[in-house]
C-alpha positions as CSV (number, residue, x, y, z in Angstrom):
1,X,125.3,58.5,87.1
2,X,123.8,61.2,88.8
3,X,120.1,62.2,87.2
4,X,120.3,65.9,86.9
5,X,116.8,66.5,88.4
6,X,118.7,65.1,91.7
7,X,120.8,67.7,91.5
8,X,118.7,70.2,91.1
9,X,116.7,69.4,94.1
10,X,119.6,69.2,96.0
11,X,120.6,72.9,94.8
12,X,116.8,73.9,95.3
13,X,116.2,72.3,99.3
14,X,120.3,74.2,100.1
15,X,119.0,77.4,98.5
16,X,115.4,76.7,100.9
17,X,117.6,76.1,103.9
18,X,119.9,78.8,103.7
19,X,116.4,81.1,103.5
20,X,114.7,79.6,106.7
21,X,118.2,80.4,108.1
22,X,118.6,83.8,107.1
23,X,115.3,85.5,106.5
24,X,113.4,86.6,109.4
25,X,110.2,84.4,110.0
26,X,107.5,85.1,113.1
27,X,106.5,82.3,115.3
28,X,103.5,84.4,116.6
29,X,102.5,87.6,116.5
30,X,99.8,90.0,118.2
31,X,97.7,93.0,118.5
32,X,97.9,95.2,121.5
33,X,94.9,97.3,121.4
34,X,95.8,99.7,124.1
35,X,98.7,100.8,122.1
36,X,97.6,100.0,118.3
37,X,101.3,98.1,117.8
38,X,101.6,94.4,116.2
39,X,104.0,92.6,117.9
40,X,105.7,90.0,116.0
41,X,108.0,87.2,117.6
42,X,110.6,86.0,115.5
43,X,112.3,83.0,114.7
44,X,115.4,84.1,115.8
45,X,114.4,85.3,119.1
46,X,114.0,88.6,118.2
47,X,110.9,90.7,118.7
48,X,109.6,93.0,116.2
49,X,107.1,95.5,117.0
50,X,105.4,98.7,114.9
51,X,102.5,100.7,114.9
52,X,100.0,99.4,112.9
53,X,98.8,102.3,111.4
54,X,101.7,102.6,109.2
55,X,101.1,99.0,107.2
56,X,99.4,100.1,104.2
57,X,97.3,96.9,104.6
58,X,96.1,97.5,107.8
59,X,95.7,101.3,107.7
60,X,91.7,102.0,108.8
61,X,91.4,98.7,110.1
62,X,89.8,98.4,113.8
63,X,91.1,96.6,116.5
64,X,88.6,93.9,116.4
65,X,90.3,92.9,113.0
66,X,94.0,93.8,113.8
67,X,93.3,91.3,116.4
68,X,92.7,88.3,114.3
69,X,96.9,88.5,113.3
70,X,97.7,84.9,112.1
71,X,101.4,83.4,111.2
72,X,101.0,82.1,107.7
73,X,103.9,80.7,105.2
74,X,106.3,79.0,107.6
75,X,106.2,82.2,109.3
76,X,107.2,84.3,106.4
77,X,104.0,86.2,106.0
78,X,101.1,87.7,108.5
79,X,97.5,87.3,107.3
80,X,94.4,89.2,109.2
81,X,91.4,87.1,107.4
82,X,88.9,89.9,108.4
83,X,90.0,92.0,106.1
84,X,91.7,89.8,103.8
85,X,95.4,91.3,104.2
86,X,99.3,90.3,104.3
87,X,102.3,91.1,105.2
88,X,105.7,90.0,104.2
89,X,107.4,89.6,107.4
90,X,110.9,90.0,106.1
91,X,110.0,92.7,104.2
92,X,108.5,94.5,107.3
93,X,111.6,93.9,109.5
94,X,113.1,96.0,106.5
95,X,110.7,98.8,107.2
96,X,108.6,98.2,104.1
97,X,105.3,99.6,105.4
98,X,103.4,99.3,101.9
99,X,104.0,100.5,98.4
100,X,106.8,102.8,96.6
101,X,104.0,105.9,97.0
102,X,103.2,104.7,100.3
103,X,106.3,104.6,101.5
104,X,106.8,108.0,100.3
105,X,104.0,109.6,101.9
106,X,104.8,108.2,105.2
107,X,108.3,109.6,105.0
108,X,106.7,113.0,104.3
109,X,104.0,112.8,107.4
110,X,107.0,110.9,109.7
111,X,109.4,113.8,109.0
């Protein structure tokens, strides 16, 4: 008889697979000071690259801080430890830049 704990972790560890799979994840990622941009190395061999400016959690940061970009949670998340901040990578590949009113006053200065 199958214990159904087993089977749950079995669901559970397919459902984790299929995300390192799907989702975007960085393998490294950097801060290019003459041109402000974060440039983030992906899993998949993709590069992703954006201004940092328009983060919401990086917005006012200086480049000495923007520098200190770090791959965190199996490459689902960027973390700058200077000024305590994260990103969700997938979420940026999206072009999720910050919050709902964030994201709404950047499509007002952008346009």
């Amino acid at each position: 008889m199958v214990d159904s704990s087993d089977d749950e972790f079995r669901t559970a560890t397919d459902r984790g697979r299929e995300v390192m799979e799907r989702e975007p994840r960085a393998v490294s990622a950097s801060y290019d000071r003459e041109t402000g941009r974060i440039t983030v190395e992906l899993a998949n061999d993709c590069t992703f690259i954006f201004p940092a400016h328009l983060a919401e959690e990086l917005h006012g940061a200086d480049d000495e801080a923007l520098s200190g970009v770090e791959v965190d949670g199996a490459g689902f998340n960027l973390h700058w430890p200077a000024i305590d901040a994260d990103l969700d990578v997938p979420a940026l590949v999206s072009g999720v830049f910050g919050t709902r009113a964030w994201m709404a006053n950047l499509e007002r200065v952008l346009a």
